[in-house]
C-alpha positions in Angstrom: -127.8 100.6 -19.2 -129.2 97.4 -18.0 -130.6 96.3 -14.2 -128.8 92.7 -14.6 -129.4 91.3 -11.5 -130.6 91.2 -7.8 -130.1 89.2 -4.8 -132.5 89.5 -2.2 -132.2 88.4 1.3 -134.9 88.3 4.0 -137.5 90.1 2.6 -140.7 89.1 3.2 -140.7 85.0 1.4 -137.8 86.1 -0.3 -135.0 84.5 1.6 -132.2 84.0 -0.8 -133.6 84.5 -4.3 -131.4 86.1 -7.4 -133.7 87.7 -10.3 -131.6 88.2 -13.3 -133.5 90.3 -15.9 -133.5 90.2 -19.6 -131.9 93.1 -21.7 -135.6 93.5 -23.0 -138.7 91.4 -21.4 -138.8 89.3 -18.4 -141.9 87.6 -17.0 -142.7 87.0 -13.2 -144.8 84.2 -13.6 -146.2 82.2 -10.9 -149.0 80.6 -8.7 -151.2 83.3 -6.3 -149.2 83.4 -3.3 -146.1 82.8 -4.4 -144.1 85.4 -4.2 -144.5 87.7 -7.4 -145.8 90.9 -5.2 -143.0 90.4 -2.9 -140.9 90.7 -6.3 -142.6 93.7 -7.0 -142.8 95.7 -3.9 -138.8 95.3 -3.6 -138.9 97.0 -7.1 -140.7 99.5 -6.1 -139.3 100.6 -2.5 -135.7 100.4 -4.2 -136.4 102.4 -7.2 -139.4 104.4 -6.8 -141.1 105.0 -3.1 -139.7 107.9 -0.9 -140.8 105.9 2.3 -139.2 106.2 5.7 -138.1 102.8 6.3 -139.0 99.3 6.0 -141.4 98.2 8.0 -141.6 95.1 10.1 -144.5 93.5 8.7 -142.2 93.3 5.0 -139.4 91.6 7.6 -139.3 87.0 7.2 -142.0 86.4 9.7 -140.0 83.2 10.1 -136.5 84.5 11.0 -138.1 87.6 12.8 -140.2 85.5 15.0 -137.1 83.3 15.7 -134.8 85.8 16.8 -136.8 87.5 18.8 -137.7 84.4 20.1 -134.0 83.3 21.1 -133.5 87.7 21.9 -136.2 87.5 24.4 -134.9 84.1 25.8 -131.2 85.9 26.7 -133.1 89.3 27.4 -135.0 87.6 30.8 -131.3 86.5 32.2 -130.8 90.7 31.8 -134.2 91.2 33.6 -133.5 88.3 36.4 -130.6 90.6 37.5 -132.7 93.5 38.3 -129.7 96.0 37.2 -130.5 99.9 37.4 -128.4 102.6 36.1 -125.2 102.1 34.8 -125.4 98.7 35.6 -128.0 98.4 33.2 -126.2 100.3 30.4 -123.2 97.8 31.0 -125.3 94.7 31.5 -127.4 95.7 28.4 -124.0 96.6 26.3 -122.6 93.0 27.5 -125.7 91.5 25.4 -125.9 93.0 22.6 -122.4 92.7 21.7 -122.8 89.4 22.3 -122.4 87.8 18.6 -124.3 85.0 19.4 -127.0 87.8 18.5 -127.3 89.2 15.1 -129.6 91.1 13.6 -128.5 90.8 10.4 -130.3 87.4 10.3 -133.5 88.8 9.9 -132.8 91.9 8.2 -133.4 92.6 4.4 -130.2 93.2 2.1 -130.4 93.1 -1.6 -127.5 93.2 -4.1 -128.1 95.1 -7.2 -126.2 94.8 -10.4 -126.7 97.3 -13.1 -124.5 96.6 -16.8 -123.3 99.0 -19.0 -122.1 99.5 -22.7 -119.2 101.5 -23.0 -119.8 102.8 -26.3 -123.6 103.3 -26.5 -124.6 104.4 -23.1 -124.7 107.5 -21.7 -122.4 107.2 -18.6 -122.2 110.5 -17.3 -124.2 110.3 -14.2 -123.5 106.2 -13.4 -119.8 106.1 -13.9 -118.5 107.5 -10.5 -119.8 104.6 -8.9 -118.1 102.2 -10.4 -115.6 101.0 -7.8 -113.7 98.7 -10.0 -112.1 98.2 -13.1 -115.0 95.6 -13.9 -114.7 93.1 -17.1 -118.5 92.8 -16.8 -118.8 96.4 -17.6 -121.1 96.3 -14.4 -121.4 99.0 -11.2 -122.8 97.4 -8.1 -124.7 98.5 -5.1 -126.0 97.6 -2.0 -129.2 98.2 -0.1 -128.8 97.3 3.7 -131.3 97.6 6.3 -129.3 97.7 9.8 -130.3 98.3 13.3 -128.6 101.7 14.9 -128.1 99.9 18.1 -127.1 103.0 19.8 -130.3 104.0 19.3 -131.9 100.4 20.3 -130.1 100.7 22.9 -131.5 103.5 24.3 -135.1 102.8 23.7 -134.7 99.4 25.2 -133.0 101.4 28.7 -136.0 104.2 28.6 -138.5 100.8 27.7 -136.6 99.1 30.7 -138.9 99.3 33.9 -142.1 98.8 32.3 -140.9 95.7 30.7 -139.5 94.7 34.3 -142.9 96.0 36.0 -144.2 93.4 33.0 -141.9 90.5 33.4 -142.2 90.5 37.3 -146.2 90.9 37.7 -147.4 87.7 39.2 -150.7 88.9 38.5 -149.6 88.2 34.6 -149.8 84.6 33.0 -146.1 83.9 31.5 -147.7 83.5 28.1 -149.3 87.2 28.0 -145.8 88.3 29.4 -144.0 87.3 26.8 -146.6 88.2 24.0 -146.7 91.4 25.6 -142.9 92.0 26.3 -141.8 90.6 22.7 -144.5 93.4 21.1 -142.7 96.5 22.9 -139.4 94.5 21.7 -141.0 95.1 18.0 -141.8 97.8 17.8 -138.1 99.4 19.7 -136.7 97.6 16.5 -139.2 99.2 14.3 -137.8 102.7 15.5 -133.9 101.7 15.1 -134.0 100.6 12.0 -132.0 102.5 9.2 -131.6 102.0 5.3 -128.5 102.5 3.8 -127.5 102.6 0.3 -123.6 101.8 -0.9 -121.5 101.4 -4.3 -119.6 98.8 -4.1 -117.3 96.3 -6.2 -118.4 93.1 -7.6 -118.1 91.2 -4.4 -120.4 93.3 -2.5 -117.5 93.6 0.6 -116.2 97.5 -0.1 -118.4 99.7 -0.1 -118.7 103.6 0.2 -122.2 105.2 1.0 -124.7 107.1 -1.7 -127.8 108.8 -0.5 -130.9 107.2 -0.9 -131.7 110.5 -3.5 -128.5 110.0 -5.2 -129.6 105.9 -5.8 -133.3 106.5 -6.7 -131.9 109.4 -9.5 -129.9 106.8 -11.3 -133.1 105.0 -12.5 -136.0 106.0 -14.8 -138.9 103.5 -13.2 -142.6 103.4 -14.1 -144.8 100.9 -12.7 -148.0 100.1 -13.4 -150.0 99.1 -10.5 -152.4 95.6 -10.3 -154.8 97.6 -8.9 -156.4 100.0 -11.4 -159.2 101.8 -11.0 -161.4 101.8 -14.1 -164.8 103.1 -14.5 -166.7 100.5 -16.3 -170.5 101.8 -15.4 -172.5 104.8 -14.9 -172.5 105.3 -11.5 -168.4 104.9 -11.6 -166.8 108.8 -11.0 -163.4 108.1 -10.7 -162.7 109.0 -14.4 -159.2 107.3 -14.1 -158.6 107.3 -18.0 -159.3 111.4 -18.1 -157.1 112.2 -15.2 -154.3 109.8 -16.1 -154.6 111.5 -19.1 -154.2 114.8 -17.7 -151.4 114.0 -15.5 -149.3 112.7 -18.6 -149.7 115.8 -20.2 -148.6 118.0 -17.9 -145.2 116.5 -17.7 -144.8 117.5 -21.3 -142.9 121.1 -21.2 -144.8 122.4 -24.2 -147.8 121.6 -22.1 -146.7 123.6 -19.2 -146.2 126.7 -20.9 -149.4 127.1 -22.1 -150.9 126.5 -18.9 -148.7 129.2 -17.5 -149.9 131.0 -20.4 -153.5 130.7 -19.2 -152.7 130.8 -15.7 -151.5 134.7 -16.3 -154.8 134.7 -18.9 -156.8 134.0 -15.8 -155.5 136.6 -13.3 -156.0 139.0 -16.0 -159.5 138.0 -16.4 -160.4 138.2 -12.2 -158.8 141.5 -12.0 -160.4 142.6 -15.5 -163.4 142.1 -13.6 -162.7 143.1 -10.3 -163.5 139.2 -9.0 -161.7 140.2 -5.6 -163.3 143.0 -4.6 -166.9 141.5 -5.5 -166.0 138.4 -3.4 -164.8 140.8 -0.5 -167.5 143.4 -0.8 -170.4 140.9 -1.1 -169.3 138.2 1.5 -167.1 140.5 3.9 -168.7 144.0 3.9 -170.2 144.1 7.4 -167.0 141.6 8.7 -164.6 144.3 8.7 -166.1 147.0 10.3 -167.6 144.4 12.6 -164.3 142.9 13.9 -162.9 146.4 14.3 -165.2 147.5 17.0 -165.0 144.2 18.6 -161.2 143.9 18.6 -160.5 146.5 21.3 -157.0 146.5 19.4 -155.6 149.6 17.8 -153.9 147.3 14.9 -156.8 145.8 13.3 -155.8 143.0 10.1 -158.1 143.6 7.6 -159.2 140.3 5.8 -158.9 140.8 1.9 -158.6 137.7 -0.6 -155.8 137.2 -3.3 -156.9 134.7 -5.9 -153.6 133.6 -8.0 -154.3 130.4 -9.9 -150.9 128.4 -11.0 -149.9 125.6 -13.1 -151.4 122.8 -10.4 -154.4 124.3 -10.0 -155.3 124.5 -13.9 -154.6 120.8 -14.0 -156.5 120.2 -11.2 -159.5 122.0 -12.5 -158.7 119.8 -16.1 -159.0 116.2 -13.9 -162.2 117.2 -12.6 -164.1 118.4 -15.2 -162.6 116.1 -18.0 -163.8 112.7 -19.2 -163.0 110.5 -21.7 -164.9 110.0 -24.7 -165.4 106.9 -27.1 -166.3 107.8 -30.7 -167.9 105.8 -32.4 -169.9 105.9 -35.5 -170.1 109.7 -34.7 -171.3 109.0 -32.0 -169.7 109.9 -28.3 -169.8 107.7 -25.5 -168.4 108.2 -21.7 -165.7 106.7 -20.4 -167.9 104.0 -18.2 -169.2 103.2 -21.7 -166.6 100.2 -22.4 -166.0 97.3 -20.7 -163.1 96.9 -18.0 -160.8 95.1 -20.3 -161.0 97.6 -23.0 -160.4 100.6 -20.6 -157.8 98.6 -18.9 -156.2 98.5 -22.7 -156.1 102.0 -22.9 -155.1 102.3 -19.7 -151.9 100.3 -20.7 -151.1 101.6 -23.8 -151.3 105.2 -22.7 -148.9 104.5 -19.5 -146.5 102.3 -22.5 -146.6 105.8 -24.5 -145.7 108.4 -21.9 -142.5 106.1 -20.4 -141.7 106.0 -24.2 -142.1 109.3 -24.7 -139.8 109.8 -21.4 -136.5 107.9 -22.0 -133.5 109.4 -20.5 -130.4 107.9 -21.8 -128.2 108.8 -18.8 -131.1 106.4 -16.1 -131.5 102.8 -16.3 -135.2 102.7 -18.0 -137.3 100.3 -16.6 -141.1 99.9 -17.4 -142.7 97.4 -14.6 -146.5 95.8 -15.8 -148.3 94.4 -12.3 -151.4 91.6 -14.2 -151.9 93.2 -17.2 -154.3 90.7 -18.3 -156.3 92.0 -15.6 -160.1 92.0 -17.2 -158.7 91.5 -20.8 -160.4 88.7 -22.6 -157.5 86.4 -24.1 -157.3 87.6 -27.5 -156.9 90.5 -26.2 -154.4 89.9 -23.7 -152.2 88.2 -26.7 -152.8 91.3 -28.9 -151.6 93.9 -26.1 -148.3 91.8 -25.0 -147.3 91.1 -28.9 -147.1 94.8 -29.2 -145.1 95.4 -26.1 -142.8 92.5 -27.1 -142.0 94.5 -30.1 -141.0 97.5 -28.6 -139.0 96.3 -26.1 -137.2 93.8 -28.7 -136.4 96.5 -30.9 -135.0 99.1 -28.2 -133.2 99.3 -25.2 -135.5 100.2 -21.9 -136.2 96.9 -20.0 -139.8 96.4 -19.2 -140.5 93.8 -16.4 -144.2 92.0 -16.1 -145.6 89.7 -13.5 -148.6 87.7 -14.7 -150.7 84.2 -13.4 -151.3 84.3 -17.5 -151.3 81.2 -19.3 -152.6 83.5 -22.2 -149.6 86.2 -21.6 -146.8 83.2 -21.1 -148.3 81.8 -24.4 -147.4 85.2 -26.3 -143.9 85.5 -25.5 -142.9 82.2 -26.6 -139.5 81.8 -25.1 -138.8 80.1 -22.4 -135.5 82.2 -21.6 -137.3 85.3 -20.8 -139.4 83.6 -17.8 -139.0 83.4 -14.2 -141.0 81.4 -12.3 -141.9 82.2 -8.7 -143.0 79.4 -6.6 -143.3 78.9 -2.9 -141.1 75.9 -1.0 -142.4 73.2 1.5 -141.9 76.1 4.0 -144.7 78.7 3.8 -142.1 81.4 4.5 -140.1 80.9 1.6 -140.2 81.2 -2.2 -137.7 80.5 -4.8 -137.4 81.6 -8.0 -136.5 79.5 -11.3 -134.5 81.4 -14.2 -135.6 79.5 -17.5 -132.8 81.0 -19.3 -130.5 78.6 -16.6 -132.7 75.9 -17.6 -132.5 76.3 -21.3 -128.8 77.0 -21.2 -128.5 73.7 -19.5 -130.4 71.7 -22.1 -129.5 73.1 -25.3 -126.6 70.7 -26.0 -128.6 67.9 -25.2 -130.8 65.4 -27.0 -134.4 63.3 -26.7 -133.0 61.4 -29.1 -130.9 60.9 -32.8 -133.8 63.5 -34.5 -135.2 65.4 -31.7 -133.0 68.3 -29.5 -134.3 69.0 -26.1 -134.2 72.6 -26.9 -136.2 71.8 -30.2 -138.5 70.4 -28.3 -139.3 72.6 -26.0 -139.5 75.4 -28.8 -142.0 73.5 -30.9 -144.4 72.3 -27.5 -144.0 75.7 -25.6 -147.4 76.2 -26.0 -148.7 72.7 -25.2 -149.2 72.5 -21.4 -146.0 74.4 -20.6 -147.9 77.3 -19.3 -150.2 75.3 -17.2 -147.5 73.4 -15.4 -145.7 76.8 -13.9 -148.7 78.0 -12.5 -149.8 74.4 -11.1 -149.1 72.9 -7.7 -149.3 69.6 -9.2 -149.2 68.0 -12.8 -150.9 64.8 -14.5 -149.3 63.4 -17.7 -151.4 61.2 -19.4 -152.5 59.4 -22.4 -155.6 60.6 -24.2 -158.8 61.7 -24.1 -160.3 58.9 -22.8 -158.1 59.7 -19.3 -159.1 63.0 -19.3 -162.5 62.7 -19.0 -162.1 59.5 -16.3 -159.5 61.5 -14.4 -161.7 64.5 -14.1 -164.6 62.7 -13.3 -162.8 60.5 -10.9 -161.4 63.5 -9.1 -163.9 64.9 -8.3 -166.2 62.5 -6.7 -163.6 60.8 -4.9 -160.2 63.1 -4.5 -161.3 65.9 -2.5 -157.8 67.2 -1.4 -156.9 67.5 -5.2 -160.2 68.4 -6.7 -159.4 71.5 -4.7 -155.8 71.6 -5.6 -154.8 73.4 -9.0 -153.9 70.6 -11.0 -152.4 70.6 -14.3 -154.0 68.3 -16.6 -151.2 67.6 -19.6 -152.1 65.0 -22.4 -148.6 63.7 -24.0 -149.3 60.6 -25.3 -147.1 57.5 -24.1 -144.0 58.4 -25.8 -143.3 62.1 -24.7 -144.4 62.2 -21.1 -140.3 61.8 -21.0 -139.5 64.6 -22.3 -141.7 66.8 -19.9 -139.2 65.6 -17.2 -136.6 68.2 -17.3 -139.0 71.4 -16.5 -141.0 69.4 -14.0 -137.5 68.5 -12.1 -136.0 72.0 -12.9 -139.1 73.6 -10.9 -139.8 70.9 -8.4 -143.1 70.1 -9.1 -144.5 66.8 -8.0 -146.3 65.1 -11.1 -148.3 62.0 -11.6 -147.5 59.9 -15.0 -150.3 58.2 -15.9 -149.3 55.9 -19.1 -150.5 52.1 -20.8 -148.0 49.2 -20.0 -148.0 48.6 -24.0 -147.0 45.2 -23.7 -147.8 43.3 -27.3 -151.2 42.4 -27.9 -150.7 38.9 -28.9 -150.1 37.9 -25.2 -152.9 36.3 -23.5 -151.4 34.3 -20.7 -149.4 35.3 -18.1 -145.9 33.7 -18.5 -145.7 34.9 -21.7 -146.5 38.9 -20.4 -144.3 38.3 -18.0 -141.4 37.7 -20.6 -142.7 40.0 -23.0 -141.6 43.7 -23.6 -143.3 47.4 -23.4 -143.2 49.5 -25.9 -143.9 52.2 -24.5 -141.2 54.8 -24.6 -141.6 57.0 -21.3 -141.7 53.1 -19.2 -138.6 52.7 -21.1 -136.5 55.6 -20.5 -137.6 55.6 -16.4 -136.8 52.3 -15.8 -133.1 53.2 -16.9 -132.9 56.9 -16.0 -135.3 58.0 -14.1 -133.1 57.6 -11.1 -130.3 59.2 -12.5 -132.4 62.2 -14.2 -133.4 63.3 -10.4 -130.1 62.6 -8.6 -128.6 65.2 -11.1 -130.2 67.2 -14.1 -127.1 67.7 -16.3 -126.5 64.2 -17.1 -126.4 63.1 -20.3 -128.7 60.0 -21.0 -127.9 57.5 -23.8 -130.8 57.0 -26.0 -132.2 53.9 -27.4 -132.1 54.7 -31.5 -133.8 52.6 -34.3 -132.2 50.8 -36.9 -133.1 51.5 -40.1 -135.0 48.2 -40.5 -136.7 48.9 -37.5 -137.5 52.3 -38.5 -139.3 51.4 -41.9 -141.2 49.0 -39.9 -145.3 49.8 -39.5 -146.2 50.7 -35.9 -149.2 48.2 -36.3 -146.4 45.9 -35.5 -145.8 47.1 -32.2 -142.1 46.6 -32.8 -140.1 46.8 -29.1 -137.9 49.7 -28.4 -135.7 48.9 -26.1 -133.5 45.8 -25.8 -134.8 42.6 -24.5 -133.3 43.2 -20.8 -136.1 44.9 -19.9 -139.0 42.5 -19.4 -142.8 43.1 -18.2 -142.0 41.3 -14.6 -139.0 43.4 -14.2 -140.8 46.3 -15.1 -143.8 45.2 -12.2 -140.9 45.0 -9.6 -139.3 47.9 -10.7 -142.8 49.7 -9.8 -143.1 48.2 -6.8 -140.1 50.0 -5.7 -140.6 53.3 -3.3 -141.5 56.4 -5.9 -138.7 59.5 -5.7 -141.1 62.8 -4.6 -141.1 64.4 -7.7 -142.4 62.2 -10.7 -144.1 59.0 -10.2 -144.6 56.3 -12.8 -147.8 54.6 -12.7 -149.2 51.7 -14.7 -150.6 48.7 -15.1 -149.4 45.6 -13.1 -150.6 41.9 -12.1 -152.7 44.2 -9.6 -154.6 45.1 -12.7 -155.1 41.5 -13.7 -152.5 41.9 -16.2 -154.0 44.3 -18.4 -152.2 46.5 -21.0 -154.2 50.0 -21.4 -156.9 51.5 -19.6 -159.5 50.1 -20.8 -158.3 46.5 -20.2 -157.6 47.6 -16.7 -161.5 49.0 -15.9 -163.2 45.9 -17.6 -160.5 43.6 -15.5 -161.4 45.8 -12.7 -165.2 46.1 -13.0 -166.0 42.3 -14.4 -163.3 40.6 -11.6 -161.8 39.2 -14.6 -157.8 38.8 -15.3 -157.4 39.4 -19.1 -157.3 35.6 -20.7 -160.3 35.0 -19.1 -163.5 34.6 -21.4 -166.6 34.6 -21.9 -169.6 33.8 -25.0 -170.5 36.7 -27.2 -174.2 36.2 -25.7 -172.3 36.8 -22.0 -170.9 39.9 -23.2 -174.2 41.0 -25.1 -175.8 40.5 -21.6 -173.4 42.7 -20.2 -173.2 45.6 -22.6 -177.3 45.4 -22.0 -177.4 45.2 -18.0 -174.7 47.7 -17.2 -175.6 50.3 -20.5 -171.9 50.2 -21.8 -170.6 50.9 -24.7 -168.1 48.8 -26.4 -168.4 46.3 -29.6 -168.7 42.6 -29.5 -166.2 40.7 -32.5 -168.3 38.2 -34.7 -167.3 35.0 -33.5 -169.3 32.0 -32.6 -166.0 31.2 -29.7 -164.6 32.4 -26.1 -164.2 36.3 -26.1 -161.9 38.3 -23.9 -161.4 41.5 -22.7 -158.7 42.0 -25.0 -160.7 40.9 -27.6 -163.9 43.5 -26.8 -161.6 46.5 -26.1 -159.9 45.7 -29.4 -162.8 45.7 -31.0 -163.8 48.6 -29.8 -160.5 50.7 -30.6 -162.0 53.0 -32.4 -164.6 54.2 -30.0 -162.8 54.5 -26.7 -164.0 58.0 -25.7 -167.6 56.5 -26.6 -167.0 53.6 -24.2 -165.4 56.6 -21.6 -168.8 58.1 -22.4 -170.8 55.5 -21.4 -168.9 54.2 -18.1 -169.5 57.5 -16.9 -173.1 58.6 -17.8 -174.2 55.2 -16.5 -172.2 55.7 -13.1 -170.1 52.5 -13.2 -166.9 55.1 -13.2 -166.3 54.5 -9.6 -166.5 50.8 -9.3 -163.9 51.0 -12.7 -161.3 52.5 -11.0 -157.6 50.4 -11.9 -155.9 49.7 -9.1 -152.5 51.9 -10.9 -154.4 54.9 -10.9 -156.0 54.7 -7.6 -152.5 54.5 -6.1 -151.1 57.3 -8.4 -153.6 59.9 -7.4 -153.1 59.0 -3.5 -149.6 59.6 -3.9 -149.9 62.6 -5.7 -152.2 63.9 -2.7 -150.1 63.0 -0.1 -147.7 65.9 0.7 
């Protein structure tokens, strides 16, 4: 048996989220603060905790604070009235059956989905819940928080005058009132609130009640905190390893009967020994006699002692004087002896054991993993996930981990397996993205003749793709040479995203494209940095202006970049190579694209408002006409468009003054920019180098990416 699926409503950011799980591993990946505890906790209260109730702090602050906002608002018409007695009752009763007031706006409900084989699963316990003949092979419940309004009802009444003592002391500022009025309102909705638990069919609209006990003993759930307490130096005592060790094996029967066995070994022992009476005779011998003349009472209770150790207290005894040992080379070190990753290792694997060693084939198994990379060096990390890949792959308990791991994202290698947690423009909020939806919905589609988006994907999972779910924002760039200006840049002159976690993704000119799909599928607003490309034989500007780019990802935006974010699933026509054109060196530069797309339309085309998600930045008359970034700082820092020229001696000068780095061609006529940057082709990141250990970065900035990176730090 499987948990399929949940829908959660109004749980803390949780709004209206479906997780859908994997029949082996899924990942809960996402930023900090995004939502993956929130995940978690609902995991827990539903399948493990005993807890009373749900409490209002785990309520949408947003849709709480708003409905008691509009309650309190309709409650002072009540309290204007000045009704006593019945007239209260009825008044009150009037209001809160009005249905302009519902508290099911604010509270929690989550629809849960567990699947079943028919002919491997044991259904013995599951079964009688299934309210329908279901093709799915599926039984359904519901968890429902609701509001006994009898029972609000009543506390509201008995809360009644001193909210009206409250609301009509003029000796109270109206703002206090209401802070103070809407608190006692809280906390009367903190007391009326019940949990319920139903079966139901697979529209969630029947339903028939089942104990919270009856729910909870359906499911086999372990879950591995993210906080673990680990003893990683001497002064440590909390020998976590030792007693989690201990309190494994005392769920094992064969372990129990031997503690039994030495339980009854030692009450033998104490009353071999007469242990009792000693204690009595040598702590009590004068108490007795001593109480009896003081009593005055004829029925005097002799204090004795009874000392009958059981089962707990022989494990008890075993937590606190056991510790781990490390062996090694014969010799024995104490459990603070290794590191926090290696204990936290352990730590993992021996939890990973004991749930294996505790299947029950009638429960829907469920192993949950809070940050196991928690202190784990990467290697590490990778090591430790591989293994519980395996397991999990090869059998059926589901095991469910949430990680901000790039390194444990990297190990699982496929995308299908991953849900990403992010938070929306409303701090209240989250939303989750199923990357099995999003490779379903691109595996029949293509980049182009050679290349499936799927097989794409597959072969670059590991390049940037981790990075970009756990970023707020995303750069796609070139090479090198923009890493190192970007970062630099950044830093001295970006503040807002210098302290923003920025995904830094180098893709070349030709597949920032194919990035496009994840970054729409989980809404993340990214900054494309890529070279114009236009061919290198044009100097003057009509001729760029009729010329072509070559550059793939300009391409492919300027015809479908519109379309791509409208609507993911359509289907873009590629742009294929002949044959000819395909056996043709890229030396040559050869265009890509038809001839409809010149340079001047491609300038107004990025003059044209940016869509919020991806924005398309390069170079433009603004950067004198330049073609790659180099052109554009030299253009920028010299005040020079790029057929202008000047003497090699000029441009020695220059290299000499300003302690940059870039080759001169051997030529006794006019030089250009285009001339010294293709000279110098082969040492850009020595140029990059030198712009920014002589601090000229700053006065270098092209005018393209200055305005990419203050859109992608506006909100």
């Amino acid at each position: 048996m499987q948990l399929k699926k949940l829908n959660i409503k109004n749980y803390k950011r949780l709004l209206d989220v479906e997780l859908s799980l994997e029949d082996d591993i899924t990942l809960i990946a996402g930023p900090n603060n995004s939502g993956k505890t929130s995940i978690i906790e609902v995991l827990k209260f539903l399948f493990t905790e005993n807890k009373d109730k749900i409490e209002i702090s785990e309520l949408n602050i947003s849709l709480f604070n708003n409905w008691i906002n509009d309650f309190y608002e309709c409650y002072k018409n009540v309290l204007d009235k000045k009704k006593e007695g019945f007239e209260l009752i009825e008044e009150l009763t009037n209001f809160l059956n009005d249905k302009s007031i519902s508290f099911k706006n604010f509270l929690p409900e989550i629809n849960i989905e567990v699947s079943y084989d028919r002919d491997k699963d044991n259904l013995s316990d599951i079964i009688k819940y299934s309210f329908e003949l279901d093709e799915n092979n599926s039984v359904y419940f519901v968890y429902q928080c609701e509001l006994n309004l009898n029972l609000f009802q009543k506390n509201l009444i008995n809360s009644n005058k001193k909210i009206s003592d409250r609301y009509n002391n003029s000796g109270i500022k109206n703002i206090q009132k209401e802070k103070s009025i809407k608190k006692i309102i809280k906390n009367i909705i903190q007391t009326s609130i019940e949990e319920k638990y139903y079966y139901t069919n697979s529209k969630y609209l029947e339903k028939s009640t089942i104990t919270k006990k009856e729910f909870k003993s359906l499911f086999n759930i372990k879950i591995i905190n993210a906080l673990r307490k680990l003893d990683d130096i001497k002064n440590d005592s909390n020998n976590s390893l030792s007693k989690s060790m201990v309190d494994i094996a005392s769920k094992k029967e064969d372990f129990v009967k031997k503690m039994d066995n030495i339980s009854d070994s030692l009450i033998q022992k104490f009353e071999d020994e007469e242990i009792e009476n000693i204690i009595v005779t040598e702590s009590m011998n004068k108490f007795n006699s001593s109480v009896k003349e003081t009593s005055g009472s004829e029925s005097f209770a002799e204090v004795n002692l009874l000392i009958n150790p059981d089962t707990s207290d022989i494990n008890a005894l075993l937590k606190d004087v056991s510790e781990v040992q490390y062996s090694i080379d014969s010799f024995l070190l104490g459990e603070s002896s290794q590191g926090l990753g290696y204990s936290n290792m352990v730590y993992l694997h021996m939890y990973q054991q004991n749930f294996e060693d505790n299947i029950d084939d009638s429960k829907v198994n469920i192993m949950i993993i809070e940050e196991p990379e928690s202190h784990m060096h990467p290697q590490m990390q990778y090591s430790f996930f591989t293994k519980i890949m395996s397991y999990y792959e090869n059998n059926s308990p589901q095991c469910i981990v949430s990680t901000h791991s790039t390194d444990i994202i990297n190990s699982i290698n496929n995308l299908s397996k991953i849900r990403v947690v992010r938070g929306t423009k409303s701090i209240f909020s989250s939303k989750i993205y199923d990357l099995r939806k999003f490779v379903d919905s691109i595996k029949d589609k293509k980049y182009d003749s050679l290349t499936s988006k799927i097989e794409f994907y597959d072969f670059f999972f590991n390049v940037g793709l981790p990075n970009i779910i756990f970023s707020n924002k995303v750069i796609l760039f070139e090479g090198d040479s923009e890493r190192i200006f970007l970062k630099r840049i950044i830093k001295d002159k970006f503040d807002k995203l210098y302290k923003d976690y920025i995904s830094f993704i180098q893709v070349g000119g030709a597949y920032a494209k194919n990035y496009f799909d994840i970054i729409k599928f989980l809404n993340i607003k990214t900054l494309v940095l890529t070279d114009i490309d236009y061919k290198k034989r044009y100097v003057d500007k009509d001729c760029i202006l009729k010329s072509h780019s070559s550059n793939a990802t300009i391409n492919y935006s300027y015809n479908n970049l519109n379309k791509l974010m409208s609507n993911l699933d359509f289907q873009v026509e590629e742009c294929n190579l002949t044959d000819e054109e395909s056996n043709v060196d890229d030396s040559t530069e050869l265009d890509l694209v038809s001839d409809e797309i010149k340079i001047s339309d491609i300038y107004n085309w990025l003059k044209e408002e940016k869509n919020e998600i991806i924005g398309i930045f390069t170079q433009t008359e603004m950067d004198n006409y330049s073609r790659t970034l180099e052109e554009s700082m030299l253009t920028k820092y010299l005040d020079m468009n790029i057929w202008d020229t000047k003497t090699t001696n000029d441009w020695k000068k220059i290299r000499k003054e300003n302690n940059i780095r870039f080759s001169i061609p051997r030529t006794d006529g006019a030089v250009s920019i285009r001339d010294i940057i293709n000279s110098s082709s082969q040492n850009k990141t020595d140029f990059m180098y030198s712009v920014i250990l002589s601090n000229k970065y700053l006065k270098m900035i092209p005018y393209y990416i200055q305005k990419g990176l203050e859109w992608l730090e506006n909100e």
